[in-house]
N, C-alpha and C positions, 0 to 999 in steps of 0.2 A: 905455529900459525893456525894450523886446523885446530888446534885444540882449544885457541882466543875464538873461533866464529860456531863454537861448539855451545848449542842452549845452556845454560846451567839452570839444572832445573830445580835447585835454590834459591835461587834468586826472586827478588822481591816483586818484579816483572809478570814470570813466572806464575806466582803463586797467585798474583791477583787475578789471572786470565781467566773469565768462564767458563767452565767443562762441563755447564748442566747438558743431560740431554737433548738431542733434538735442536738447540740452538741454533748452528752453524745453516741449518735448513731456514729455519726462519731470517736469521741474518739475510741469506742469498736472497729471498724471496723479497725483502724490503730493499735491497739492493735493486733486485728485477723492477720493481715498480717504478723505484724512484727514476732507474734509467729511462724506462719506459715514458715515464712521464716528461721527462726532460727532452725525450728524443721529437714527442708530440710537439711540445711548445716551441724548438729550435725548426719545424716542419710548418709550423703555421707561421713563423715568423717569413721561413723561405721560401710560399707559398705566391707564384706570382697570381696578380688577381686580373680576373677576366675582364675583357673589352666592355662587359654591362657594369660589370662595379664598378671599375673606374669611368664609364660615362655619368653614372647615378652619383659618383663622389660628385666631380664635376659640376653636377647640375645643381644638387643640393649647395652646395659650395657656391654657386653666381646667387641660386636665389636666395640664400640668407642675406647676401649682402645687399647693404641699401644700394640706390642708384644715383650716379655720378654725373659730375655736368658733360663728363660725355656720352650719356645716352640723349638722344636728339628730343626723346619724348619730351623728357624731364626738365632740361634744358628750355623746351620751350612752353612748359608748365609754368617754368621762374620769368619767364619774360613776360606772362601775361598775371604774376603776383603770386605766384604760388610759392608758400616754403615747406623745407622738410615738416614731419608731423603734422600739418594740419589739417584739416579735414575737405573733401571736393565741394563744391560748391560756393554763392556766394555767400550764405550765411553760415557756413559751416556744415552743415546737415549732412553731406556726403560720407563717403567710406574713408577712413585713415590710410590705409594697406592695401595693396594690390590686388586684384582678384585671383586668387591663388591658381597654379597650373594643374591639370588633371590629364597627366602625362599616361599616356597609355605603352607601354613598355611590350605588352603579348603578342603575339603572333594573330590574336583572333578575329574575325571580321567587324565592323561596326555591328552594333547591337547585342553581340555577344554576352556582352555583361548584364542587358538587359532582360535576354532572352533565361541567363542561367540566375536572375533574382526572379522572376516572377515562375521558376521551375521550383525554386525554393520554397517562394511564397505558397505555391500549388501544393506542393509535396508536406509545406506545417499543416495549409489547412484541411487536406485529406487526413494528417495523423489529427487533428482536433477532431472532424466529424468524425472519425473512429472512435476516439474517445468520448466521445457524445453518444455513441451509437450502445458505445459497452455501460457506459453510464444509464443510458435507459434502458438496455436488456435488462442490468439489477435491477434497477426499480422496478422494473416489471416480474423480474422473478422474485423477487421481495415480496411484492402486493400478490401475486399469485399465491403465493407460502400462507401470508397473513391471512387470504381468503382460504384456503383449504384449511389449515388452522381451523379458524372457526367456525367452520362447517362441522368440522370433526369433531369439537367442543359439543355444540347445538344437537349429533348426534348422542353421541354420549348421553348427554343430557335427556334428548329423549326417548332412550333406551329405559332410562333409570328412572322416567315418567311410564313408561309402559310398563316396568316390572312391578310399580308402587300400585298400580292401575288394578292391573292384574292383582295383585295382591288381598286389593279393598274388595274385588269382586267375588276373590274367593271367599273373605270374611264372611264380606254380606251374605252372599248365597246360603253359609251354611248359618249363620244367623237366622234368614229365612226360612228352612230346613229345619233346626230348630223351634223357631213359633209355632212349623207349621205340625209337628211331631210333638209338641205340648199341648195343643189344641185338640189335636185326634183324640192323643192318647184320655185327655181328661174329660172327653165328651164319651167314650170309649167307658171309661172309671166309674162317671157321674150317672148316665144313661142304662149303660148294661151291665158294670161292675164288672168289668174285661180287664182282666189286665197285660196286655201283650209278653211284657216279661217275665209273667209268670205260668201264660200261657192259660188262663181258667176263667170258667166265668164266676163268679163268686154270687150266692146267694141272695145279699143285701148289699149298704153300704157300708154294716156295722161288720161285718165275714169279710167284707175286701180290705177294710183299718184295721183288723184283727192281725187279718195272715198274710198279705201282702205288705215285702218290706218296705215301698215306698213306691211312691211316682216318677220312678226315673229308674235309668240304664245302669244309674251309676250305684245307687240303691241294691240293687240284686246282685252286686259283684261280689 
């Protein structure tokens, strides 16, 4: 008998069984869940529900349903002509549907709800004028940037007007300088037959174009 309830681990049973690693771990683990989850669903089924759910079932419940020749209003809406669906009034004009209930369920005092919308209201429009406030800071530090910018530009600019400035000043000067040391010199040449660069006074005019190499600095180098 022991030896019929003994595995035989030939068999075709046997052989098809999963040995990969690690398996039997994941197996339990999808086992774990699924209990898990089942234990949830059988817990919310046996879940009694409190004295506010089942009055809000309730109420929800009367007021979907239309109303019957025994509510007394209704009742004496049809004795003075009134039928389901139509509208109040004698021409129609009136509301179809009931003015809906605005059942207050909370603990909190009247106004309450009034008091925590217009904290709301307060608390968006302080985050807007923030927003407003950060929005004009950029702008302002924007135009400030753009304005220092340009200033920096403008200098620059007239930095590179002062060294061009300067520059013409120098020319001219030694231009000037120039004229005025061709002038000397040739009144110097013409007059006295001097000639500075070669340091002599020369005889005539024909002893100063003889032996002096020229009229200039650059002459005698």
């Amino acid at each position: 008998m022991e030896e019929d309830e003994e595995e035989d681990y030939m068999s075709d049973l046997f052989i098809k069984q999963d040995v990969r690693p690690g398996l039997p771990m994941v197996r339990r683990m999808k086992e774990a869940i699924q209990k898990e989850e089942k234990q949830k669903e059988a817990n919310e089924k046996n879940r009694q529900k409190s004295i506010k759910e089942e009055e809000k079932e309730r109420r929800d419940l009367v007021l979907k349903s239309a109303l019957g020749n025994e509510n007394r209003g209704f009742a004496l809406l049809q004795k003075m002509g009134y039928k389901s669906g139509q509208a109040l009034g004698k021409s129609g004009e009136g509301i179809v549907e009931p003015i809906p209930l605005n059942i207050k369920t909370g603990r909190s005092g009247l106004g309450h709800e009034e008091l925590k919308k217009r904290k709301a209201e307060e608390k968006l429009e302080n985050y807007r004028q923030k927003l407003r406030m950060k929005k004009q800071a950029n702008e302002e530090a924007a135009d400030q940037f753009r304005i220092r910018f340009k200033n920096k530009q403008e200098e620059r600019k007239m930095e590179g007007d002062l060294r061009k400035s300067q520059r013409a000043c120098q020319q001219l000067d030694m231009q000037k300088v120039s004229e005025k040391l061709h002038i000397l010199t040739a009144y110097l040449r013409e007059h006295h037959f001097y000639c500075i660069w070669c340091g002599t006074t020369y005889e005539d005019s024909e002893d100063l174009s003889s032996n002096c190499p020229g009229d200039s600095a650059a002459d005698h180098d």
